[in-house]
LOKE-982085 format. One record per residue: residue number from 1; x negated, z, y negated of N, C-alpha, C, O in turn. Coordinates in nm, 2 decimals, decimal comma. Layout:
<atoms>
  nr   n_xx   n_zz   n_yy  ca_xx  ca_zz  ca_yy   c_xx   c_zz   c_yy   o_xx   o_zz   o_yy
 NUM      X      Z      Y      X      Z      Y      X      Z      Y      X      Z      Y
...
</atoms>
This chain:
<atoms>
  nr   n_xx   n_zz   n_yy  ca_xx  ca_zz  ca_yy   c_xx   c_zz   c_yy   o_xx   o_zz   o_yy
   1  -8,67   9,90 -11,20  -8,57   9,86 -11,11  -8,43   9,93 -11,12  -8,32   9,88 -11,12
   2  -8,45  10,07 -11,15  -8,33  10,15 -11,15  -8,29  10,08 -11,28  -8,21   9,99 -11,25
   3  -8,32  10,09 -11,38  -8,27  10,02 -11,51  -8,16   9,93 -11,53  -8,07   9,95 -11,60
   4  -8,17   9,82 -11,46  -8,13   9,73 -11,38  -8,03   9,70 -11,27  -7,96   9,60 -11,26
   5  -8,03   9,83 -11,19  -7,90   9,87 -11,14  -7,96   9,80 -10,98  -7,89   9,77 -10,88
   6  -8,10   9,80 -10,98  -8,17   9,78 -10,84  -8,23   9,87 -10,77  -8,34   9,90 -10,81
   7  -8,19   9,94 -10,67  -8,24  10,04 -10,58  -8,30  10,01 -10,46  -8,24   9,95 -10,37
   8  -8,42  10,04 -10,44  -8,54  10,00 -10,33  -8,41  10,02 -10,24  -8,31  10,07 -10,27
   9  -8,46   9,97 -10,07  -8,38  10,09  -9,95  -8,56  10,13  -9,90  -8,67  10,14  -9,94
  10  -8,46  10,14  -9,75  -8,61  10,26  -9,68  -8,71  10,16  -9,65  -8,84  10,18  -9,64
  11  -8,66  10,04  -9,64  -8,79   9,92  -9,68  -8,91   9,89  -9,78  -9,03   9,86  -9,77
  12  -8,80   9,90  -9,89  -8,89   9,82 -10,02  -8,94   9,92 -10,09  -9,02   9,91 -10,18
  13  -8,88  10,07 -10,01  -8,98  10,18 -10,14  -9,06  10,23 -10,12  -9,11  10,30 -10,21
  14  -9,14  10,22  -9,97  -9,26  10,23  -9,92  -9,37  10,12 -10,00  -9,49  10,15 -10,00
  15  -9,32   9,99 -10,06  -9,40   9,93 -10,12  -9,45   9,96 -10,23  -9,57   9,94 -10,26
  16  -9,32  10,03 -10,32  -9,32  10,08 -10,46  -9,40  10,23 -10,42  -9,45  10,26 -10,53
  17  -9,43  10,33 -10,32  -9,48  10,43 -10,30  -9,59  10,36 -10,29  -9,67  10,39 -10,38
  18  -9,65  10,27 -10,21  -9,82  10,22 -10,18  -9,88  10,16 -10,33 -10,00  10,15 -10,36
  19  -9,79  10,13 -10,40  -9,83  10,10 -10,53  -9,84  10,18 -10,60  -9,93  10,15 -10,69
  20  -9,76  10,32 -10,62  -9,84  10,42 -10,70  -9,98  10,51 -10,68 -10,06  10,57 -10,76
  21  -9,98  10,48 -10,49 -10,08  10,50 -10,46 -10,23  10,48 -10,49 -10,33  10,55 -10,48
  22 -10,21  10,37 -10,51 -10,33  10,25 -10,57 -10,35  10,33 -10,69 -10,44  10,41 -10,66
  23 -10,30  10,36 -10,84 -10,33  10,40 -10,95 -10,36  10,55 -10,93 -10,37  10,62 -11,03
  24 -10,37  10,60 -10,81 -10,45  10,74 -10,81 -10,37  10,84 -10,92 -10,45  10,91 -10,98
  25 -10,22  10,87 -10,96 -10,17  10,91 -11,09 -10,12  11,06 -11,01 -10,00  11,10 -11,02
  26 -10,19  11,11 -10,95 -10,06  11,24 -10,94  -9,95  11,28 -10,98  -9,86  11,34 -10,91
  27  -9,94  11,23 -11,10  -9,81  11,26 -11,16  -9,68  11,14 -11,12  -9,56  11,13 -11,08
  28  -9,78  11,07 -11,15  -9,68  10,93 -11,11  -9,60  10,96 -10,95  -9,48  10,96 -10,91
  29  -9,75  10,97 -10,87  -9,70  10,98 -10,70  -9,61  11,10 -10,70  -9,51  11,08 -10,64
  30  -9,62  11,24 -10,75  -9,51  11,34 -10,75  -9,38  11,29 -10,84  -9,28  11,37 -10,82
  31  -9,35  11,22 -10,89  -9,25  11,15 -10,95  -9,18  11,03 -10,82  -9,06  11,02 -10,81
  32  -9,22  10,99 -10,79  -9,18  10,87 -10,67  -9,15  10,95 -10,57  -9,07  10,92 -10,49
  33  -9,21  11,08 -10,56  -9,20  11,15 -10,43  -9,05  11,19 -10,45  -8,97  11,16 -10,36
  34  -9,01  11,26 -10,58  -8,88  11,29 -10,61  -8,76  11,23 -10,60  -8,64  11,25 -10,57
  35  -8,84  11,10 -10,65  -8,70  10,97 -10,67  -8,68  10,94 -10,50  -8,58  10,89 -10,45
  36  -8,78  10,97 -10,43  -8,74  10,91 -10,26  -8,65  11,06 -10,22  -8,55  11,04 -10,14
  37  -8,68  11,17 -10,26  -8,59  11,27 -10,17  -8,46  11,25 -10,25  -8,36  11,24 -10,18
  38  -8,44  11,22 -10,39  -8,32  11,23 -10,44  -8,25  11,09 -10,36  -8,13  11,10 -10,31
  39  -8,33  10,95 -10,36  -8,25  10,89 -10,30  -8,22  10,89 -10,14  -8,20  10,79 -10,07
  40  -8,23  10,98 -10,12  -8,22  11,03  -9,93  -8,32  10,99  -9,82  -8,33  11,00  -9,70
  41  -8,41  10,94  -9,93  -8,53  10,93  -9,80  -8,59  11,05  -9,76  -8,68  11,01  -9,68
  42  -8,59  11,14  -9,77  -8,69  11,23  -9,71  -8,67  11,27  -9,58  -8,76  11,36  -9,56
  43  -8,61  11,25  -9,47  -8,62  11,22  -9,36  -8,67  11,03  -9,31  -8,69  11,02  -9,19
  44  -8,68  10,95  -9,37  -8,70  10,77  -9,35  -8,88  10,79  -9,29  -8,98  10,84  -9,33
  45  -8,84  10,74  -9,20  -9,01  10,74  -9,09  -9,09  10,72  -9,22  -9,15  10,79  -9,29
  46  -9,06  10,54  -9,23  -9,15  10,49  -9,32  -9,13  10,52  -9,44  -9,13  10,41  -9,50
  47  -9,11  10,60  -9,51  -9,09  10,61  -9,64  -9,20  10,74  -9,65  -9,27  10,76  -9,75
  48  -9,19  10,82  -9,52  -9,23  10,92  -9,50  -9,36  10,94  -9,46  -9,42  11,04  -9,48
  49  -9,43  10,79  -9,38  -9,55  10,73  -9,38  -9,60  10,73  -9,52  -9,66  10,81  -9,59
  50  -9,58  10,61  -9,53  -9,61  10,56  -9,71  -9,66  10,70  -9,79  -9,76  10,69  -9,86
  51  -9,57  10,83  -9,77  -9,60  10,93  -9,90  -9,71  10,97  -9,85  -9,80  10,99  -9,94
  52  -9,74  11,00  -9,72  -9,85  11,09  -9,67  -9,96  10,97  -9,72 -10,06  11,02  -9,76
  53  -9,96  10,86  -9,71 -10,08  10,80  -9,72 -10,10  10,78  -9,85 -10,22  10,78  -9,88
  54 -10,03  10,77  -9,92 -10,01  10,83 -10,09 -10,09  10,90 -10,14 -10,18  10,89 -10,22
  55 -10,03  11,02 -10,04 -10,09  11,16 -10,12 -10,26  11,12 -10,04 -10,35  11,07 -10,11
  56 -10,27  11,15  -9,93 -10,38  11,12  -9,87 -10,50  11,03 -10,00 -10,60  11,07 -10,05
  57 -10,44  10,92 -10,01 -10,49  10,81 -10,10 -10,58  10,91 -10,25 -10,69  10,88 -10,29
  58 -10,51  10,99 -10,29 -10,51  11,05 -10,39 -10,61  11,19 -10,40 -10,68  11,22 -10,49
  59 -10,59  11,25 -10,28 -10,72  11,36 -10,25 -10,61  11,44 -10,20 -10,66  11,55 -10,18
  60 -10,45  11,45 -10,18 -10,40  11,58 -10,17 -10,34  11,53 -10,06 -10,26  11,44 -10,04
  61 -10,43  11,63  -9,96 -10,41  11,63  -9,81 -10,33  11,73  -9,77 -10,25  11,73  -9,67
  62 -10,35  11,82  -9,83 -10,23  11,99  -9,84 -10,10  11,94  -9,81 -10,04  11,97  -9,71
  63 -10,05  11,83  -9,92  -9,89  11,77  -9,95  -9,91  11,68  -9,80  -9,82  11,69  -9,71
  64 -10,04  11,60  -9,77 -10,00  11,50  -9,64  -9,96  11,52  -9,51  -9,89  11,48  -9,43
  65 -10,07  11,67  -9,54 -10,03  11,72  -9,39  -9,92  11,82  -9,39  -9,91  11,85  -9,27
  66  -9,82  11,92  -9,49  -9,74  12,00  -9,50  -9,61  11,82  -9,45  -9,55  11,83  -9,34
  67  -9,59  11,75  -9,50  -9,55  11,62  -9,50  -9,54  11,60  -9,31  -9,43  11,59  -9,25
  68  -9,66  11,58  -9,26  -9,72  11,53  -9,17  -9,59  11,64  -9,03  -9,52  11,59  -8,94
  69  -9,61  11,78  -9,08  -9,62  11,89  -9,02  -9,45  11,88  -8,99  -9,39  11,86  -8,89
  70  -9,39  11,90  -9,12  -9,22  11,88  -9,13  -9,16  11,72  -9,04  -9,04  11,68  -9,04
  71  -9,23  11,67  -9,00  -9,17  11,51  -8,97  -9,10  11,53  -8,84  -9,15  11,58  -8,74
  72  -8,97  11,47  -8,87  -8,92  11,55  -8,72  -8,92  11,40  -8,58  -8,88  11,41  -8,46
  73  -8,99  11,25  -8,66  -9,02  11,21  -8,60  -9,16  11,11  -8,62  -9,19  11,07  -8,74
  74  -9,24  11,09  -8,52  -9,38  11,05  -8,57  -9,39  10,89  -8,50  -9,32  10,82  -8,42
  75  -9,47  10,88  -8,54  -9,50  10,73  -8,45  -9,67  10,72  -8,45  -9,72  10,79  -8,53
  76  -9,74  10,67  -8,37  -9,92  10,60  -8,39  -9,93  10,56  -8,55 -10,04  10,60  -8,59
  77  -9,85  10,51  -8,64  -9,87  10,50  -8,77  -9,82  10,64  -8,81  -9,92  10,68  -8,86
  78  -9,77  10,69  -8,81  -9,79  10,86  -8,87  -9,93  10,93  -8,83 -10,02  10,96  -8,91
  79  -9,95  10,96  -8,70 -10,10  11,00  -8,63 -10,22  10,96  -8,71 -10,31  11,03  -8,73
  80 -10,22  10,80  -8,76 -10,33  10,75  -8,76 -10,33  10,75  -8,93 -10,43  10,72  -8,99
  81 -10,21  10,79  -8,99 -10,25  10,80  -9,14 -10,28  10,90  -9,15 -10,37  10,90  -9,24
  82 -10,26  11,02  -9,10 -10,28  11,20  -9,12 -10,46  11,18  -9,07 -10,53  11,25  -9,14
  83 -10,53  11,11  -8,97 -10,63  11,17  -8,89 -10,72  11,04  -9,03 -10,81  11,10  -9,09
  84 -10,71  10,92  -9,06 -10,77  10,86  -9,20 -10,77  10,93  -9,27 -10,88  10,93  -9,34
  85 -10,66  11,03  -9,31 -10,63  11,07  -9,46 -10,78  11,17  -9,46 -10,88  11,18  -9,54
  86 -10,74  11,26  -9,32 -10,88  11,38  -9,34 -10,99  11,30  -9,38 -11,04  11,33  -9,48
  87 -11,03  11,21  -9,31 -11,12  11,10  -9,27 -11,20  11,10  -9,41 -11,31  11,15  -9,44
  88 -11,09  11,02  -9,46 -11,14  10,93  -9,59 -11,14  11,09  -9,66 -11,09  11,05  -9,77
  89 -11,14  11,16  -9,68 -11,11  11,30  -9,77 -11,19  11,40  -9,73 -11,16  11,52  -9,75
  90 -11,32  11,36  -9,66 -11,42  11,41  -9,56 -11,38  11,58  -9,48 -11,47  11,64  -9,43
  91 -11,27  11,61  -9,47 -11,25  11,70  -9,37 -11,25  11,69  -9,23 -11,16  11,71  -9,16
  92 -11,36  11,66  -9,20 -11,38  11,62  -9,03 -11,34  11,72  -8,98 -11,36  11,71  -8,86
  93 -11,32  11,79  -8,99 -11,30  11,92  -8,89 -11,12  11,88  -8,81 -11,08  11,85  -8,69
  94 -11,06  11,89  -8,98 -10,93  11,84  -8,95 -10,89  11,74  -8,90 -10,80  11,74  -8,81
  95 -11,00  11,60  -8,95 -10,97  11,48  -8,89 -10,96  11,49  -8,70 -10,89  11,43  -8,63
  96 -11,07  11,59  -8,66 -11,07  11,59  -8,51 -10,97  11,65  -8,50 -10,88  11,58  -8,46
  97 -10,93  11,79  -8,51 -10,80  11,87  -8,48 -10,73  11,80  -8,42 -10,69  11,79  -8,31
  98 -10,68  11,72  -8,59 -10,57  11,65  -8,55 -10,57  11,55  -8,46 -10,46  11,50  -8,41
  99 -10,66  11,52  -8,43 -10,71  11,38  -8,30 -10,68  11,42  -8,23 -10,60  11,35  -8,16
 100 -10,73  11,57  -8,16 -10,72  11,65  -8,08 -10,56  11,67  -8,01 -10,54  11,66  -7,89
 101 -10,47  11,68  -8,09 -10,39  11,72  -8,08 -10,24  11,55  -8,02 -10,13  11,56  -7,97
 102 -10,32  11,44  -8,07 -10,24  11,37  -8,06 -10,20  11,31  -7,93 -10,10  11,24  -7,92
 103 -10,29  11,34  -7,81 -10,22  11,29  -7,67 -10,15  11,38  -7,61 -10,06  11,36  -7,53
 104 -10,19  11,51  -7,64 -10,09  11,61  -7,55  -9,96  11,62  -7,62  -9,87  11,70  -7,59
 105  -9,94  11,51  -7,75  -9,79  11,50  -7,80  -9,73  11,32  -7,77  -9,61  11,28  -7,79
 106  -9,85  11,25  -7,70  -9,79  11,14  -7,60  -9,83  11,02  -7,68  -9,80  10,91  -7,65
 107  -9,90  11,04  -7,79  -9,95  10,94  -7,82 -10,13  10,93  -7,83 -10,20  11,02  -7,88
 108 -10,17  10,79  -7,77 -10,26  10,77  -7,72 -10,35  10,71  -7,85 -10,30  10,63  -7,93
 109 -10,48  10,75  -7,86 -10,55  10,68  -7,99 -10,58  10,55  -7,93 -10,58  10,53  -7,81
 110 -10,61  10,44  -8,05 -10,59  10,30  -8,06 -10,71  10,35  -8,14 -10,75  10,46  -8,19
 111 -10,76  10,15  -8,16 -10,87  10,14  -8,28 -10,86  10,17  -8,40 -10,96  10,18  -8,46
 112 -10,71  10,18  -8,46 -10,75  10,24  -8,62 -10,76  10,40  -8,62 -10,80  10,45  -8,73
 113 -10,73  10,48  -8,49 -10,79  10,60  -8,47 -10,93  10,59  -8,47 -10,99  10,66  -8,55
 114 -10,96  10,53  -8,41 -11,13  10,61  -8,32 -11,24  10,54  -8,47 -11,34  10,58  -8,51
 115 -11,14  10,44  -8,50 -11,23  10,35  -8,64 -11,25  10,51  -8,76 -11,35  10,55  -8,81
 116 -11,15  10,54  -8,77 -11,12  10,65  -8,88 -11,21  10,77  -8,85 -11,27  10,85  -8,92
 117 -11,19  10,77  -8,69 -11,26  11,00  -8,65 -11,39  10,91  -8,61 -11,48  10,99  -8,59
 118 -11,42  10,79  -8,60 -11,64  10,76  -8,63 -11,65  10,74  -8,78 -11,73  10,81  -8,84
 119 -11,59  10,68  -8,83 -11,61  10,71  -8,99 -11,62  10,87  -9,05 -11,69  10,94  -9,13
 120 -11,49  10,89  -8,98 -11,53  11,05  -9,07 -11,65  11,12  -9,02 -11,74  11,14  -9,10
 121 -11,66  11,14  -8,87 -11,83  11,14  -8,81 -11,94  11,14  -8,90 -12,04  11,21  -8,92
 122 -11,91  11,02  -8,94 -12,06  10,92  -9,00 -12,06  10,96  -9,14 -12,16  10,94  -9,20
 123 -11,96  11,00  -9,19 -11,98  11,05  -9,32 -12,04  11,18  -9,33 -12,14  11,22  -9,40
 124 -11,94  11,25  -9,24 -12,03  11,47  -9,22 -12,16  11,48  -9,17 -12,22  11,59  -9,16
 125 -12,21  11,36  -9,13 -12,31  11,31  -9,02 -12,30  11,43  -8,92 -12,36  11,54  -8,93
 126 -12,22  11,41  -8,82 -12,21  11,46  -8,70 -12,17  11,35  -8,60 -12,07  11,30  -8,56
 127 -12,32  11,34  -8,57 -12,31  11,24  -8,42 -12,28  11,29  -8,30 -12,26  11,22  -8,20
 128 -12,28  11,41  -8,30 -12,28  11,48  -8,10 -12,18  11,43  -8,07 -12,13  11,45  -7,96
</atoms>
């Protein structure tokens, strides 16, 4: 696209980030990570979604949640990618934490929450 003289905006490069995501490439996803702060996304909600579920996607929950941590604004789709990311990445411990932590900051879990912290559950097998 750059080639070309075509530049994602804070829309279309969350697509091109879910797509590197898919090929699991570390190198690839730290490369896209760069081209979004160079082109001014690194504050863009969603652009900022998209990376954490990226990295998440990939096994590097370190980058999701350092990511997660710096966001100076969040939404129920930021909450619910960070509490999957542990999820699918079997850190239940984290995945609850972070659960834990998300109504005394005003947002309330929905079904792709509680779907994600019983999955991670059912994976550590911890039913209590």
């Amino acid at each position: 696209m750059r080639e070309y003289g075509n530049l994602a905006d804070g829309f279309g490069f969350p697509l091109i980030i879910r797509a590197c995501g898919m090929f699991g490439d570390h190198n690839l996803c730290s490369v896209v990570h760069s081209h979004a702060i160079q082109m001014g996304f690194r504050d863009h909600l969603y652009v900022g979604n998209e990376l954490m579920n990226m990295y998440g996607k990939i096994g590097r929950m370190d980058i999701a949640s350092q990511m997660f941590d710096r966001m100076s604004v969040r939404t129920q789709v930021s909450w619910n990618i960070i509490v999957s990311g542990f999820a699918q990445n079997f850190d239940c411990d984290a995945a609850y934490k972070t659960f834990l932590l998300m109504e005394p900051q005003g947002f309330e879990p929905n079904s792709v929450t509680w779907t994600s912290l019983l999955s991670s559950f059912a994976r550590c097998r911890r039913y209590q």
